[in-house]
C-alpha positions as CSV (number, residue, x, y, z in Angstrom):
1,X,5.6,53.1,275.4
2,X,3.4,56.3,275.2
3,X,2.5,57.5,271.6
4,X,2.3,61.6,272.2
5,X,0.6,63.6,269.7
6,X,2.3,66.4,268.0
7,X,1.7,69.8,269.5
8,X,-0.6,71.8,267.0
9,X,0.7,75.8,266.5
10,X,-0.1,78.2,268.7
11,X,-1.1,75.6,271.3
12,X,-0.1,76.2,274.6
13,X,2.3,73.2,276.2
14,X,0.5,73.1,278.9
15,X,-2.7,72.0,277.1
16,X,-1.5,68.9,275.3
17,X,0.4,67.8,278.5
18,X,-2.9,68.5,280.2
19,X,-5.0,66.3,277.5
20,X,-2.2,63.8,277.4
21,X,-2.4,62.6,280.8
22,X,-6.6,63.0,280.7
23,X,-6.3,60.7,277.8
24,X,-3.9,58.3,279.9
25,X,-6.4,58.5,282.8
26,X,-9.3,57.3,280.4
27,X,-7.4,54.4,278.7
28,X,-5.9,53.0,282.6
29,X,-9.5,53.4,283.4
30,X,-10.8,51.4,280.5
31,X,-8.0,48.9,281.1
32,X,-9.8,48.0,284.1
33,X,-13.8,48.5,283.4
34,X,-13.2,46.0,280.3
35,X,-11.2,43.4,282.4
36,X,-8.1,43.8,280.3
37,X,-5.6,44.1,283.5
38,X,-6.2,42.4,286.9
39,X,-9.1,39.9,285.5
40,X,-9.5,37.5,287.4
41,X,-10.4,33.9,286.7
42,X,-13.9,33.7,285.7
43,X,-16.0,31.5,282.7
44,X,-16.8,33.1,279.7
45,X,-20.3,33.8,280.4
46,X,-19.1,36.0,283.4
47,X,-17.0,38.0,281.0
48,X,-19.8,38.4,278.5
49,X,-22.0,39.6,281.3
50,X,-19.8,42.0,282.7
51,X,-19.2,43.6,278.9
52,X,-22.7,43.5,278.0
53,X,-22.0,42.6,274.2
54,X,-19.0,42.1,272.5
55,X,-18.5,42.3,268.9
56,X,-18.1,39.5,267.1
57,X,-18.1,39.4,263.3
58,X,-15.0,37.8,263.2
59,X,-15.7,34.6,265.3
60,X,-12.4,33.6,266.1
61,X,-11.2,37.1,267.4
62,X,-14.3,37.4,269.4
63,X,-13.6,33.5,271.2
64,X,-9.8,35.4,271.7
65,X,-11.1,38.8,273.0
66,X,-13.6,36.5,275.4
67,X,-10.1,34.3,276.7
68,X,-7.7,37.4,277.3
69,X,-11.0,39.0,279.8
70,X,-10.8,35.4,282.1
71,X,-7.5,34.6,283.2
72,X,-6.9,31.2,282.6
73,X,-9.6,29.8,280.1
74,X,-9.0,27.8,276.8
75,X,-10.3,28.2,273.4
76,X,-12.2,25.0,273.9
77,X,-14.0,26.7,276.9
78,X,-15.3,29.1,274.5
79,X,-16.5,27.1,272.1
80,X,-18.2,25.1,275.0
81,X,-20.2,27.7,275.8
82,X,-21.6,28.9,272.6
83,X,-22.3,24.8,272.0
84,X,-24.5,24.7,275.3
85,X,-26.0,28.3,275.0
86,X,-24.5,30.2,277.6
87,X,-23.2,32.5,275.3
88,X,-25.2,33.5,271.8
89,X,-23.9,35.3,268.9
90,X,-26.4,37.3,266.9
91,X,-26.9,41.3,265.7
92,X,-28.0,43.2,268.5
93,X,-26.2,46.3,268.4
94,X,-25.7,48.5,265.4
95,X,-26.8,45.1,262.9
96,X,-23.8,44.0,263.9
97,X,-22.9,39.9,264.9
98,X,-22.1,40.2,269.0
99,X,-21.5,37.6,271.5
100,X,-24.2,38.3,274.7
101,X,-24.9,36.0,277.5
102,X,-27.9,33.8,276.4
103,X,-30.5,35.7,278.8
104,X,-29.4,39.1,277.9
105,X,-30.0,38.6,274.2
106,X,-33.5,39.1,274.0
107,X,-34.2,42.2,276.5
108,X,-31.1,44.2,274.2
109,X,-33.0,43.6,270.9
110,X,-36.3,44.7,272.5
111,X,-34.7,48.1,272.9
112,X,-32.5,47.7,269.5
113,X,-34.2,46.3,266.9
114,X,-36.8,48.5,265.6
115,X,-33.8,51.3,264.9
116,X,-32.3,48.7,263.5
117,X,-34.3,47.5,261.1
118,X,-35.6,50.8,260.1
119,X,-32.0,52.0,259.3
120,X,-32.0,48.7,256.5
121,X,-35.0,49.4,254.8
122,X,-33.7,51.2,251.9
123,X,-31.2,48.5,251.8
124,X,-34.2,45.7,251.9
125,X,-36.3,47.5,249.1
126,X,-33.4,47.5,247.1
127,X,-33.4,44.0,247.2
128,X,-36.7,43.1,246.7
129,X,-37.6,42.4,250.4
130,X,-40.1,43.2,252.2
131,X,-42.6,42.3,255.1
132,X,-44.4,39.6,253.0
133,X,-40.9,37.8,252.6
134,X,-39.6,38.6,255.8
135,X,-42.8,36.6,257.1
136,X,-43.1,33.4,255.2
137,X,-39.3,32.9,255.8
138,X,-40.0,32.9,259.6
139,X,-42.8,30.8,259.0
140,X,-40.2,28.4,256.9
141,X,-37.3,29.3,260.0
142,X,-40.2,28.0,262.5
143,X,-41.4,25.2,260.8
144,X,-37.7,23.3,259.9
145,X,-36.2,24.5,263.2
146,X,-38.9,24.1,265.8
147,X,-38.2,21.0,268.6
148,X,-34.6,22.0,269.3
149,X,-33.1,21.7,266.1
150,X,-30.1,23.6,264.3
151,X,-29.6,23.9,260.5
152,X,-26.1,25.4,259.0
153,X,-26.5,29.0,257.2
154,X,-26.6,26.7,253.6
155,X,-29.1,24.4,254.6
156,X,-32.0,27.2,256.0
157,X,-31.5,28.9,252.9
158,X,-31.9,25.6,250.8
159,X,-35.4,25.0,252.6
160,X,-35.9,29.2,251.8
161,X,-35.6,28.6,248.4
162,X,-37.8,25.7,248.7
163,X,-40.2,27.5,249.8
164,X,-40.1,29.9,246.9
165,X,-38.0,32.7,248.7
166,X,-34.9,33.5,246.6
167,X,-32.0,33.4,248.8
168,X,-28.9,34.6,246.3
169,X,-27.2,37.4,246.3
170,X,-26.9,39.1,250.0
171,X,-30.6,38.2,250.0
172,X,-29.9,35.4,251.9
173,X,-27.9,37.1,254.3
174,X,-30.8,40.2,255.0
175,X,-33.2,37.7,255.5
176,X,-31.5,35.8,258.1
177,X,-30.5,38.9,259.6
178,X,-33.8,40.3,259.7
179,X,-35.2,36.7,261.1
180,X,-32.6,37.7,264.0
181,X,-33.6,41.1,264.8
182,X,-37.2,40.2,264.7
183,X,-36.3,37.6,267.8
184,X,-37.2,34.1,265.9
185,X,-33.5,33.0,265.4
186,X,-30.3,33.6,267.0
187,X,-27.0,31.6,265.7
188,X,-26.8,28.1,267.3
189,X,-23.9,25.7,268.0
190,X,-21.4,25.6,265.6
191,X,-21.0,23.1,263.6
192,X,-17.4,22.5,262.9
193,X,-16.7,26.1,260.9
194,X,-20.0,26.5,260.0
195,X,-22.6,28.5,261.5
196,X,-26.1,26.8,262.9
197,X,-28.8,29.0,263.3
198,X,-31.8,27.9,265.8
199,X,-34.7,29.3,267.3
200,X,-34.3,32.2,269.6
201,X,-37.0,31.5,272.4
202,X,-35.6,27.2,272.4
203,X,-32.4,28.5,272.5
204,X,-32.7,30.7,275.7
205,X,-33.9,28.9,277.9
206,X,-34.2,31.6,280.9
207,X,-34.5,35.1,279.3
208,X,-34.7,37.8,281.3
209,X,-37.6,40.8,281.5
210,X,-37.7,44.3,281.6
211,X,-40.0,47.4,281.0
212,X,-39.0,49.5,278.6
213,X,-37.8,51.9,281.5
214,X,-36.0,48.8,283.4
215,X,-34.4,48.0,280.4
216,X,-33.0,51.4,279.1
217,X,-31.5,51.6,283.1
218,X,-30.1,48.4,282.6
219,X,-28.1,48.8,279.5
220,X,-26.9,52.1,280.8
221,X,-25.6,50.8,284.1
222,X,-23.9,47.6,282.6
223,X,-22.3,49.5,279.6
224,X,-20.6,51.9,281.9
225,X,-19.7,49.5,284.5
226,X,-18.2,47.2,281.6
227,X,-16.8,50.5,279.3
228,X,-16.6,53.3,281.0
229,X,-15.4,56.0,281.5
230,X,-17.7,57.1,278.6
231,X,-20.1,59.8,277.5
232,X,-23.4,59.5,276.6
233,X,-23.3,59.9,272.8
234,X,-20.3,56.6,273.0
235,X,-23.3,54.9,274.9
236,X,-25.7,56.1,272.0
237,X,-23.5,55.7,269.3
238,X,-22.5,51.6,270.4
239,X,-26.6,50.9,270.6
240,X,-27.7,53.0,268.2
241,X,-30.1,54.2,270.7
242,X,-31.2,58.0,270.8
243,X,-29.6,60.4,273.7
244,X,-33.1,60.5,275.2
245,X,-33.3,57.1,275.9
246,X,-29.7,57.0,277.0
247,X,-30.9,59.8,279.4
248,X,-33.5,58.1,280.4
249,X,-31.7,55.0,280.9
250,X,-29.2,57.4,282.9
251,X,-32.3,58.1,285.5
252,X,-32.7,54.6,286.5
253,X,-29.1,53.7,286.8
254,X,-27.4,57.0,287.4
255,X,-27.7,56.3,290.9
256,X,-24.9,53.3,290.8
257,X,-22.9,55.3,288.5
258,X,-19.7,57.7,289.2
259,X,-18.4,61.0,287.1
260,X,-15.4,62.4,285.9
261,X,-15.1,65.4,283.9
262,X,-12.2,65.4,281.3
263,X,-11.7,68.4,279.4
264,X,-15.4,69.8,280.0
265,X,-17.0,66.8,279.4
266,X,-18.6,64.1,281.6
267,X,-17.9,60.5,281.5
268,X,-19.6,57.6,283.9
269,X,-18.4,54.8,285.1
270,X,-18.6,52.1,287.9
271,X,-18.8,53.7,290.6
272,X,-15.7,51.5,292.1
273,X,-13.8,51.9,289.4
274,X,-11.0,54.3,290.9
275,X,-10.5,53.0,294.0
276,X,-10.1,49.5,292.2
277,X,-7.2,51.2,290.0
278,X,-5.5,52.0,292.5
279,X,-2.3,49.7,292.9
280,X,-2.6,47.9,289.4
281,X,0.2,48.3,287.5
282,X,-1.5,49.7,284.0
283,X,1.7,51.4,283.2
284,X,3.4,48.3,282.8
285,X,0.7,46.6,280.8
286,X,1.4,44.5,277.3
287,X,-1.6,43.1,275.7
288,X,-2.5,41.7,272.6
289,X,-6.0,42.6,271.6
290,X,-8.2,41.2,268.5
291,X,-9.4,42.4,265.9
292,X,-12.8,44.7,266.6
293,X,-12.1,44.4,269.8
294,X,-14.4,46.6,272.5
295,X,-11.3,48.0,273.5
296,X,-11.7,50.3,270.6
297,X,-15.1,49.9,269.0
298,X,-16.6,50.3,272.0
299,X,-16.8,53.9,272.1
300,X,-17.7,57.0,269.9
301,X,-14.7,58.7,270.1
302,X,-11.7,56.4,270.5
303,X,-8.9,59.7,270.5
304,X,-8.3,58.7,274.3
305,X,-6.6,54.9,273.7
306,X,-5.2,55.6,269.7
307,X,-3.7,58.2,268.4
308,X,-5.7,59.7,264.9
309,X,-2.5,59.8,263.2
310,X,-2.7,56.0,263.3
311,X,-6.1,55.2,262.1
312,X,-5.4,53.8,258.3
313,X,-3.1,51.6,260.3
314,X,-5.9,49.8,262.2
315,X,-8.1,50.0,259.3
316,X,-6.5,50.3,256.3
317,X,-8.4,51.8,253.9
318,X,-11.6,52.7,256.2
319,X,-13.0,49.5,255.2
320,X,-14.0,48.6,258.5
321,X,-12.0,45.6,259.0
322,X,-9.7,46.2,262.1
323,X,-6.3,44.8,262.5
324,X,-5.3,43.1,265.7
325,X,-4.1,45.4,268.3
326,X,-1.0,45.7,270.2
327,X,-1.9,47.9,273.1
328,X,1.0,49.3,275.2
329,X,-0.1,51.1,278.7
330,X,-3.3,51.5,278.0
331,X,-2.4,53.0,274.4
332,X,-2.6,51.2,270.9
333,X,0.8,51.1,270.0
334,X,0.9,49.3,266.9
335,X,-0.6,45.6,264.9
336,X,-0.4,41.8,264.8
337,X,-1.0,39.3,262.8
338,X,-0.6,35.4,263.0
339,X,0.6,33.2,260.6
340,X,-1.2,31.2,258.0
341,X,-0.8,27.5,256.4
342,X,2.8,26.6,257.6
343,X,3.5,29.7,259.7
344,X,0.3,29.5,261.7
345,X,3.1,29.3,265.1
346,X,4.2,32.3,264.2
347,X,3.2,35.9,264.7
348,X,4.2,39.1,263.4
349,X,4.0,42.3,265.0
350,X,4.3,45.5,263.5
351,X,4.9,48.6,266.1
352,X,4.3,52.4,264.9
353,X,7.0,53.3,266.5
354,X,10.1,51.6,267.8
355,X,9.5,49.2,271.0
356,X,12.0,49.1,274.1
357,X,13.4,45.8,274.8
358,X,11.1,45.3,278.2
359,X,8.2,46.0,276.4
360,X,9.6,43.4,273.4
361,X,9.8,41.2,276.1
362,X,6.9,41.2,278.1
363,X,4.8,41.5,274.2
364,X,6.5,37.4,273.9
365,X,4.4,37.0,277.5
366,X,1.9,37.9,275.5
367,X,2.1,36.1,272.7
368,X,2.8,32.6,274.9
369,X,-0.8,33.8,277.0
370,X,-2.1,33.6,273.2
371,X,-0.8,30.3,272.6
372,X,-1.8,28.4,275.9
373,X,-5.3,30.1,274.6
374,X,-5.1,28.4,271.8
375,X,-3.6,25.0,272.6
376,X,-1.0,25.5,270.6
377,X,2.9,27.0,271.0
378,X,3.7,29.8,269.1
379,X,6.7,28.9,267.7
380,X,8.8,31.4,265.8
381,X,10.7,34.6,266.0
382,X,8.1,37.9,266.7
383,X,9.1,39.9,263.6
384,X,9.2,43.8,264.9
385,X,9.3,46.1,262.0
386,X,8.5,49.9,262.5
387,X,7.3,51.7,258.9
């Protein structure tokens, strides 16, 4: 199913059929950079490499949005790797909680962090924190965390207040985001739902090195390899990075890197990724995407895959919680949502526009794909309901 915009007055037919199929070209394109059709098997640390970061402030949609990449893989595998390191969630892009392969983590907040943290020091003053607290609660982080061990978000923020650093209110929170951005912690192995936090440099074991240069080239070449196509300001935008150092980054990488021009405007991309499109049948594709996935907030401008008209639907209210996505060729074509308590086998959908009976049936594919996931069967009827 293909959501087409309306025509606006006065604009020629031409145009919007012109834009229409541009758009459908970007989104087939993205399909395929992000893994989302024809992935192959892989582990979960190949999938986080190949994306670069992933967000993942919901933790559960980000373990799913991992699974759906690797053909094959389990929940469990997931949880496996974030228990032995291999993958690490912490706030390297935009403040934000991603998932990053462990030796990756530390190179990306070398180019992040201080944009980052100046963006929150309003916030931090407001609070009453600055550089004085910040310090003596990494010296408090160091000393209670140093030989390998892992403390649960409550119990770091006991030994803060301990120390005489008053944790409530979002304090707590600022300071152990700040700890993050400043390298000395990263989240650790979970510990049954509870997040651990640990120390960044035991943690990851093998981290990687770049100059500044290096690492700008780097970011640039893996973020349009895993995202593209995309322009330069969705590369800026997603690491809060200024267009000169995405331009510079561009120098270093440009070079492994192909262009399309859509509409007047430039967008990279592997340069494999056409010839690897062709044959994959994108047209026919049902997925079932999470919540914040990269498939969406992965980019600046996001007009190419959902359709503005359809915005509050995916975030009701602009209060940047996204629903669940159910993407239909390459479009978003409407939401999901799982049960709860006794009706956690089922799962509702709700399309925004009415869904033909193949693509009803291939969504139940991949609702069962979900539920091998998970471990578990999805039992239930798939409630359908267009508003």
């Amino acid at each position: 199913m293909l959501l087409v915009p309306r025509r606006q007055v006065g604009t020629p037919l031409i145009q919007v059929v012109r834009n229409k199929m541009a758009d459908l070209r970007l989104a087939h394109l993205r399909l395929l950079s992000q893994r989302i059709i024809s992935s192959a098997t892989a582990t979960p640390v190949v999938v986080a490499r190949s994306m670069l970061a992933m967000q993942a402030q919901d933790l559960s949609a980000a373990k799913w949005a991992v699974g759906l990449r690797a053909a094959g893989i389990t929940s469990g595998e997931v949880d496996a790797a974030l228990s032995d390191g291999t993958l690490v969630r912490s706030w390297p892009m935009r403040g934000t909680l991603h998932i990053t392969a462990a030796e990756d983590l530390p190179w990306i907040l070398g180019l992040t962090s201080a944009r980052t943290i100046a963006s929150a020091r309003k916030r931090h003053a407001d609070l009453g924190l600055d550089g004085r607290v910040f310090e003596r609660a990494g010296e408090v982080a160091q000393r209670h965390l140093t030989g390998g061990k892992a403390l649960t978000r409550e119990a770091l923020l006991v030994e803060f207040q301990r120390a005489g650093i008053e944790p409530t209110g979002q304090r707590g929170y600022h300071i152990l985001w700040r700890l993050a951005q400043d390298g000395t912690i990263c989240c650790g192995p979970p510990h049954g739902k509870q997040q651990t936090f640990v120390l960044l440099d035991e943690w990851v074991k093998h981290p990687r090195r770049y100059e500044r240069e290096e690492a700008l080239g780097e970011l640039a070449r893996r973020y349009f390899e895993g995202h593209g196509p995309a322009t330069e300001r969705d590369l800026a935008w997603w690491a809060k990075l200024t267009l000169n150092d995405v331009r510079i980054g561009l120098a270093v990488a440009r070079g492994r890197l192909a262009a399309i021009t859509v509409d007047g405007e430039k967008y990279l991309m592997s340069d494999a990724a056409e010839e690897r499109l062709s044959g994959v049948a994108v047209a026919k594709s049902v997925v079932l995407l999470p919540g914040f996935d990269e498939y969406l907030l992965g980019y600046a401008d996001r007009r190419a895959v959902l359709d503005p008209a359809y915005s509050q639907r995916i975030v009701p209210g602009g209060n940047g919680v996204f629903a669940p996505m159910v993407v239909v060729n390459g479009r978003v074509a409407g939401t999901w949502r799982r049960g709860t308590g006794k009706d956690e086998s089922s799962l509702t959908v709700e399309p925004f526009e009415p869904m033909s009976r193949g693509v009803a049936t291939k969504l139940h594919r991949a609702v069962a794909e979900y539920g091998r996931f998970l471990g578990t069967r999805l039992r239930g009827e798939i409630v359908v309901s267009a508003e």
